[in-house]
C-alpha positions as a printed NumPy array, in Angstrom:
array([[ 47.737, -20.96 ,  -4.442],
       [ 50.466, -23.247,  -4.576],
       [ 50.003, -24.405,  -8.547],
       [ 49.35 , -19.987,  -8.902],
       [ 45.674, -20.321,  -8.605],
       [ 43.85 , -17.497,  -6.425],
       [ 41.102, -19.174,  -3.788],
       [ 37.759, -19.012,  -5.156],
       [ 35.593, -18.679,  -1.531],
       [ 31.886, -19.809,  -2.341],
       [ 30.15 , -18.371,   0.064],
       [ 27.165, -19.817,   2.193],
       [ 24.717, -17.44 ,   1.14 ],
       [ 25.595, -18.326,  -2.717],
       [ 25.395, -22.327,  -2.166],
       [ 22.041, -22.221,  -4.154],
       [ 23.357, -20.26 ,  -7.191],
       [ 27.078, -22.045,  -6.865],
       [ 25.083, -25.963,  -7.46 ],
       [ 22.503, -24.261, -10.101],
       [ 25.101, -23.436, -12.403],
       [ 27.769, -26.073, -11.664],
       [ 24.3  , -27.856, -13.085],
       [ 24.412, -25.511, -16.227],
       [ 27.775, -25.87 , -16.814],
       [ 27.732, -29.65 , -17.077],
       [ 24.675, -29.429, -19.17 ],
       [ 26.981, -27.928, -21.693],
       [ 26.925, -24.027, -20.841],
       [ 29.435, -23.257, -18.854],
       [ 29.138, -19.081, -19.145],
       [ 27.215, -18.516, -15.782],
       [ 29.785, -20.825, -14.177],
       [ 33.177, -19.15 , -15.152],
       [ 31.274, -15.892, -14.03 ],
       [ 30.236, -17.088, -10.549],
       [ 33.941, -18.223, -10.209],
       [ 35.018, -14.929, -11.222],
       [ 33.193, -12.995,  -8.747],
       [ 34.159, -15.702,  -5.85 ],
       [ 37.483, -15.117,  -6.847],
       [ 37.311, -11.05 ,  -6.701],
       [ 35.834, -11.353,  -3.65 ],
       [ 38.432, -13.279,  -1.85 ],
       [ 40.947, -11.461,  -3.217],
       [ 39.06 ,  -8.553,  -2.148],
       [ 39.134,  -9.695,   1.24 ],
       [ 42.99 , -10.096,   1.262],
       [ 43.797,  -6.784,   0.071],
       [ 41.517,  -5.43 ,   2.521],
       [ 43.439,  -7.447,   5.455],
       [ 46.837,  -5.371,   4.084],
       [ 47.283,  -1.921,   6.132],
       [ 46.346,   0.178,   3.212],
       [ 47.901,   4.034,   2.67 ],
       [ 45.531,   6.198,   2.773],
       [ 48.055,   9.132,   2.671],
       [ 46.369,  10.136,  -1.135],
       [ 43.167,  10.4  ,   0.787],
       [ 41.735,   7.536,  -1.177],
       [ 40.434,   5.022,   1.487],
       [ 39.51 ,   1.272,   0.407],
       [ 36.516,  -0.079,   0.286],
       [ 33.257,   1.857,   1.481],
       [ 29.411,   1.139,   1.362],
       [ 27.263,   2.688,  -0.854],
       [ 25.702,   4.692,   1.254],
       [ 29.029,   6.377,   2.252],
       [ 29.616,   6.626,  -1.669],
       [ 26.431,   8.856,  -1.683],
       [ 28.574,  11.207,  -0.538],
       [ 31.034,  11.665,  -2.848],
       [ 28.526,  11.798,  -5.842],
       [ 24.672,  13.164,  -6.728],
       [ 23.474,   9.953,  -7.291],
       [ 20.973,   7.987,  -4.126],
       [ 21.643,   4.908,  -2.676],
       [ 18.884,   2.99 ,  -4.884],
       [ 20.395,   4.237,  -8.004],
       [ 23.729,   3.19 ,  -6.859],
       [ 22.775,  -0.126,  -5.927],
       [ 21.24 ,  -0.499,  -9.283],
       [ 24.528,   0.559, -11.039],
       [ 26.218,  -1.737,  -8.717],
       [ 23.952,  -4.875,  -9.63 ],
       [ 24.257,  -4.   , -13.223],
       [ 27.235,  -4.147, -13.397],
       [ 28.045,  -0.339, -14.649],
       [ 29.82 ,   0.833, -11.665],
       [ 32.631,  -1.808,  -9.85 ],
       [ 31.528,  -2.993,  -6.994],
       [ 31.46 ,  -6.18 ,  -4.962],
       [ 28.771,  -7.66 ,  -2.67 ],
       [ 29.993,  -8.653,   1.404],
       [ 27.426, -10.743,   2.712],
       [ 24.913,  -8.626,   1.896],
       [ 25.853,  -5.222,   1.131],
       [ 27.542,  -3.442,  -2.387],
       [ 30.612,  -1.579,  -1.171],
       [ 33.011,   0.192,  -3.723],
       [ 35.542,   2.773,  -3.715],
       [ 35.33 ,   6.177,  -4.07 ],
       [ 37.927,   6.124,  -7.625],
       [ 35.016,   3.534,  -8.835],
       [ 32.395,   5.899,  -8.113],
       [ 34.663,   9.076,  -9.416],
       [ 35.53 ,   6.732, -12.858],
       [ 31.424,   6.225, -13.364],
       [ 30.962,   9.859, -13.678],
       [ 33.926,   9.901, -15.847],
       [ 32.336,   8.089, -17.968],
       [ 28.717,   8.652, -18.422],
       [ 30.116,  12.956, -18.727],
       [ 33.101,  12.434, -20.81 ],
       [ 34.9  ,  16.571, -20.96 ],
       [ 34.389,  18.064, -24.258],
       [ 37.583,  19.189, -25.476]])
């Protein structure tokens, strides 16, 4: 953080995919590498926002699971999860759970039912 670098925590559960493309990237295709460090990255900073007392005076709250997100949208768990994996709706992975926030989930269906003017 010192030279304005965020931490980039690799976490145990990703050792496997963290060496596989460190492999890949020194092969010569370094795509799948620069994403993994990406996501490490969001994730830690993820974590240090989260530590901040957030205001939750707008009745937005931080980060919730998806199956709390269920209920603040007509879509099931599975099918959030899937969106989640895909990529289509922001969301990180802790440990082993997708959580989001509830402006993620509320931009999604923004999106896929643009208003007709």
């Amino acid at each position: 953080m010192r030279e304005g670098y965020p931490p980039a925590v690799i976490m145990h559960l990703d050792r496997k995919k963290y060496y596989r493309v460190l492999k890949e990237a020194d092969r010569g295709k370094p795509e799948d590498f620069l994403d993994f460090v990406g996501r490490s990255i969001e994730r830690s900073l993820i974590i240090y926002l989260n530590s901040l007392k957030q205001d939750t005076s707008k009745g937005k709250q931080g980060y919730i699971s998806l199956k709390e997100a269920t209920k603040h949208c007509d879509y099931s768990l599975e099918y959030l999860s899937f969106l989640a994996r895909t990529g289509k709706l922001s969301a990180v992975k802790f440990n082993r759970n997708w959580v989001t926030t509830i402006s993620a989930v509320e931009t999604y269906i923004e999106e896929i039912n643009p208003k007709k003017k």
